[in-house]
N, C-alpha and C positions, 0 to 999 in steps of 0.2 A: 504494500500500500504506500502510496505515494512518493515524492522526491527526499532524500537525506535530508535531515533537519537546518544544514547549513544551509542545503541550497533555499528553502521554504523561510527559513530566517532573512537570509538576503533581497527578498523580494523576487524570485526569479520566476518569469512567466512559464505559468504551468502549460504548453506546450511540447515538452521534451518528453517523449515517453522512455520507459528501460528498455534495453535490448528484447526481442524478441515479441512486443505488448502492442496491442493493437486498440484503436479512442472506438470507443464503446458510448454510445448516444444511449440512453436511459439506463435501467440499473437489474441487470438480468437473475434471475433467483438463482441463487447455487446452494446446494448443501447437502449434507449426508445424513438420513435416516428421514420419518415424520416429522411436522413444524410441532412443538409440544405446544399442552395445551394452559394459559395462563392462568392459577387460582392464587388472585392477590393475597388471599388469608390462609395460604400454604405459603408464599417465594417468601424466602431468605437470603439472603447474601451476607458470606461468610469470609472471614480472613482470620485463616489457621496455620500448621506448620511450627516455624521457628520463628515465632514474634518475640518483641523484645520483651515481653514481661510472659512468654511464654502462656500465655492465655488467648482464648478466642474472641475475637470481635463478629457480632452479627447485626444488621438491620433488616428490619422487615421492609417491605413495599412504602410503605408510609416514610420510613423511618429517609430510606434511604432518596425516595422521592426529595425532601425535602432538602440533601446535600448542597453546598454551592455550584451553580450551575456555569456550567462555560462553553462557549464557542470557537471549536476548530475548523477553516477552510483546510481539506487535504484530497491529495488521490487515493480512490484506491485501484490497489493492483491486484487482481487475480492471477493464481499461478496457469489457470486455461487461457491464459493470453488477453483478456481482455482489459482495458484499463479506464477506468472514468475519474473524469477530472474537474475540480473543483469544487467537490461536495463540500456541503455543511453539514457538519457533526455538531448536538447539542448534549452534554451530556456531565457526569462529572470526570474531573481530571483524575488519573491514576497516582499521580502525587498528593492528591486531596486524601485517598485513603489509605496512602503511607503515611501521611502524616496523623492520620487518626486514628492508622493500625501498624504502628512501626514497624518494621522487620530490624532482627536480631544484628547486630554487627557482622556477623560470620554470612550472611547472608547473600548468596551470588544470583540465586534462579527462582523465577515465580513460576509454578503452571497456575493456569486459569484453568478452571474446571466450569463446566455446563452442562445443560439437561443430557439424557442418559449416559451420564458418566464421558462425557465427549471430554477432553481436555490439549493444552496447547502448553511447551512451553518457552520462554522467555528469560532473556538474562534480564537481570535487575536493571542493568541500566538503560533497555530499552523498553521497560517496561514503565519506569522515573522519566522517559523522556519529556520533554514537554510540553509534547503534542498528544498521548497515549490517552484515548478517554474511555473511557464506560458511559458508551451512547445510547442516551434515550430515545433521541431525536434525528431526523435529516432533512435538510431543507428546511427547518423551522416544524417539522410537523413529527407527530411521534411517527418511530417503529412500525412498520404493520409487522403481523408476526412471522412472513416468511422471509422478513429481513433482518429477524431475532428480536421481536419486542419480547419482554418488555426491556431487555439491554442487553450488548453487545458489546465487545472491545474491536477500537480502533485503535492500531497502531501506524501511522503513515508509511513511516520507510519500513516496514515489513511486506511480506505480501500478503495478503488477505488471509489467507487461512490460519493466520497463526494471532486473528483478533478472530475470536467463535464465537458465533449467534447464543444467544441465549444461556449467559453468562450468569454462573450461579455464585460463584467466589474464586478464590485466589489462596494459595499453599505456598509459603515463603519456604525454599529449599537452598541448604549448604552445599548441595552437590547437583550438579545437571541430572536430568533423565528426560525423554523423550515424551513427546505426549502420543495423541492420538495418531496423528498424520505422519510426524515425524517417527514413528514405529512403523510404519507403512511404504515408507523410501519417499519420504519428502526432506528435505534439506533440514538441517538442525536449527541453522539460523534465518534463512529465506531470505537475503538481500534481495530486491529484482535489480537494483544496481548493478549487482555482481552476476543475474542472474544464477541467484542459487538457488537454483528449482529441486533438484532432487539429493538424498544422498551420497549416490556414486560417487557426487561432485568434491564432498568433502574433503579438506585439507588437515590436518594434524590440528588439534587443539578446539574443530570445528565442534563438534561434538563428545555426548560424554564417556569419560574414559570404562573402558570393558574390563 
């Protein structure tokens, strides 16, 4: 999903697509298994693992509805080649609930977790970037649910798949391990810059150690 933070910092017209990605005019469904189905007075959203006081944080729908709310223009990038550009993401930031759900010092990797058990994972620091939200919204208007209402994560400079629809919490990890996709031969870290679409690609360090 989208251009490296430098170049999105610098102001740089989003016309440049990553190798391989082709500009995709409205925003096509992708995803794997059924779209679940949303019971506000079931959802939770958790932040567990290695926190800093080693306890759980949770908010319900309510709770977390009410977090401070922020706006990212970004691309995003699917790893099927398609790329759309200049969305509006409304949602809250991923630093918002580091900072309300610290993670531990020793701490290098987040996976996100979501409805059945789907999961993605993330180094910390692309996950603290400061563009990463947990999105409610696109375009000004919520989520429908086959685009993962009631939230999703967006990560810009990743590619799409490694920000999952229907995003239930976050596992703060001392050591890498793979999520869903990346157990599957999708790339550990997913630059589209770098086009790092699959694992073959990997280079030393890329992923976690066996």
């Amino acid at each position: 999903m989208g251009q490296p933070e430098s170049r999105e910092r610098q102001g740089a017209a989003q016309t440049e697509l990553p190798p391989g990605q082709r500009l995709q005019r409205g925003w096509p469904v992708t995803h794997y298994g059924p779209v679940p189905k949303f019971k506000p007075e079931r959802w939770e959203f958790r932040v567990f693992g290695a926190t800093a006081g080693g306890d759980k944080h949770c908010w319900n729908h309510e709770e977390f509805s009410a977090l401070p709310f922020e706006t990212v223009v970004a691309d995003l990038h699917c790893v099927t080649k398609f790329s759309m550009v200049g969305a509006e993401w409304g949602g809250v930031s991923a630093r918002t609930i580091a900072e309300l759900a610290p993670p531990a010092p020793d701490v290098t990797h987040v996976m996100v977790w979501a409805e059945y058990g789907f999961s993605s994972n993330l180094r910390l620091a692309d996950f603290l970037g400061d563009r990463t939200l947990f999105a409610t919204h696109n375009g000004g208007e919520l989520l429908t649910a086959e685009h993962g209402f009631p939230l999703r994560l967006v990560v810009p400079h990743l590619y799409a798949w490694k920000g999952p629809k229907w995003v239930r919490g976050i596992e703060y990890m001392t050591a890498d391990r793979r999520g869903f996709w990346e157990e599957r031969g999708y790339h550990n870290i997913g630059d589209p810059w770098r086009e790092q679409r699959y694992s073959y690609q990997e280079e030393p360090g890329d992923g976690p150690e066996l």
